[in-house]
C-alpha positions as CSV (number, residue, x, y, z in Angstrom):
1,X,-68.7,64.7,-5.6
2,X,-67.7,67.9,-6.7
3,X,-68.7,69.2,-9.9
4,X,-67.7,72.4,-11.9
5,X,-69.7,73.6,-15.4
6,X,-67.8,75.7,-17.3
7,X,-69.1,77.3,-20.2
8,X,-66.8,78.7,-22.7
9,X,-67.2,81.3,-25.9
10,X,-64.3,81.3,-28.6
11,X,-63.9,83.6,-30.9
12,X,-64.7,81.8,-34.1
13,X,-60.8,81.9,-35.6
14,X,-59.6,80.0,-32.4
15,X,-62.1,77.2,-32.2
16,X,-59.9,74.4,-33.7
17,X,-56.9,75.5,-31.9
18,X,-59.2,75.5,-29.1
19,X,-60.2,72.0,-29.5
20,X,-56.7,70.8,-29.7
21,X,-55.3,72.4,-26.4
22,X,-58.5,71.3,-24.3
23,X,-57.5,67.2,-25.8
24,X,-54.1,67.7,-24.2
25,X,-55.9,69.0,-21.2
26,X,-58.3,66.0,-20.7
27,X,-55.7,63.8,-22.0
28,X,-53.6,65.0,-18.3
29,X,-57.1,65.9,-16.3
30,X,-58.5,62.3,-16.6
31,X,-55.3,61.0,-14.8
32,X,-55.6,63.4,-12.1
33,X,-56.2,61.2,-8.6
34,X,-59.6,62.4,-8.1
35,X,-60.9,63.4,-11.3
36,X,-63.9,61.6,-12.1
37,X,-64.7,62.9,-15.0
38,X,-63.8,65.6,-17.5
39,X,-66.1,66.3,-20.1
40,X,-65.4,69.0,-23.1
41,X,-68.5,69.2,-25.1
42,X,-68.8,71.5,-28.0
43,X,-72.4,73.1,-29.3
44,X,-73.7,71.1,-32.5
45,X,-75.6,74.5,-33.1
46,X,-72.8,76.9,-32.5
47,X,-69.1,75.8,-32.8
48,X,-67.7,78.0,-30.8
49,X,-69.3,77.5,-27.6
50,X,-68.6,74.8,-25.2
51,X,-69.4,73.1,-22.2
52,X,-67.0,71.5,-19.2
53,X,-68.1,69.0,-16.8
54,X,-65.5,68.6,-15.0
55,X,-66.1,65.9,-11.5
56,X,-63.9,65.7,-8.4
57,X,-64.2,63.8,-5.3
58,X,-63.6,66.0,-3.6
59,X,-63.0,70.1,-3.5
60,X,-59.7,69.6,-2.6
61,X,-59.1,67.5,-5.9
62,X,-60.6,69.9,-7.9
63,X,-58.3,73.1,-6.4
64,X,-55.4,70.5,-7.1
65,X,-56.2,70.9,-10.6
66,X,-56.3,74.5,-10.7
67,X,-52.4,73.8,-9.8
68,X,-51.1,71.7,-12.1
69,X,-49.1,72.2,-15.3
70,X,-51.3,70.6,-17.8
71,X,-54.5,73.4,-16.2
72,X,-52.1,76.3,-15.7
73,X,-50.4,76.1,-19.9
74,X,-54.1,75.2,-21.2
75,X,-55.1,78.7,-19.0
76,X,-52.8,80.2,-20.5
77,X,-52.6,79.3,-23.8
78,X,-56.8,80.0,-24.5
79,X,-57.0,83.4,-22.4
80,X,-56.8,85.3,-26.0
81,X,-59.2,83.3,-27.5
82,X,-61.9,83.8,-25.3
83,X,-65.0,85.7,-26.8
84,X,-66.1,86.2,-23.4
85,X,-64.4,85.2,-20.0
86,X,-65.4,82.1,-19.2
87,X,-68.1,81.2,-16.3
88,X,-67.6,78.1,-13.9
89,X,-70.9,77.4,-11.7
90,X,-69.7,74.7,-8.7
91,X,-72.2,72.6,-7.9
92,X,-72.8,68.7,-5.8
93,X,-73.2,65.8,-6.9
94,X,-75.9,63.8,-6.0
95,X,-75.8,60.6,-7.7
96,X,-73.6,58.4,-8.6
97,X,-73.1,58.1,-5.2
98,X,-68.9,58.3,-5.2
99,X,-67.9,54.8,-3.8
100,X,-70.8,53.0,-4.6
């Protein structure tokens, strides 16, 4: 399994608009082939930081998603409202064992 944790700063005027275009990016992620999972979580503390956990079967799924339309518009669209770039830390995923 390969897993990617993005963290993500908004500037505090974007953070709903935020919200909404990472739901239409789940919403297409999620069907991906080997997306396993693709979280958005979003700081109870601080609003506008958040969290990805984003889990491929493989690297090769997860570069596919880098490609797509749904990725490449969200990219897009949110590169404004970034506070700070955002920070993706790859890393393997031990358990659940992927075809158990």
């Amino acid at each position: 399994m390969y897993v990617t944790i993005v963290y993500a700063s908004v500037k505090p005027e974007k953070v709903e608009a935020f919200k909404e275009a990472c739901r239409l990016n789940h919403e297409n992620s999620i069907r991906e082939p080997g997306n396993l999972r693709f979280d958005i979580l979003q700081s109870a503390s601080d609003p506008a930081q958040f969290i990805f956990y984003e889990a491929y079967k493989t690297q090769q799924d997860a570069a596919a998603h880098k490609e797509t339309a749904h990725y490449l518009a969200w990219r897009d669209t949110v590169a404004d409202w970034m506070a700070e770039p955002r920070k993706g830390i790859v890393y393997d995923g031990l358990y659940p064992i992927v075809g158990s």
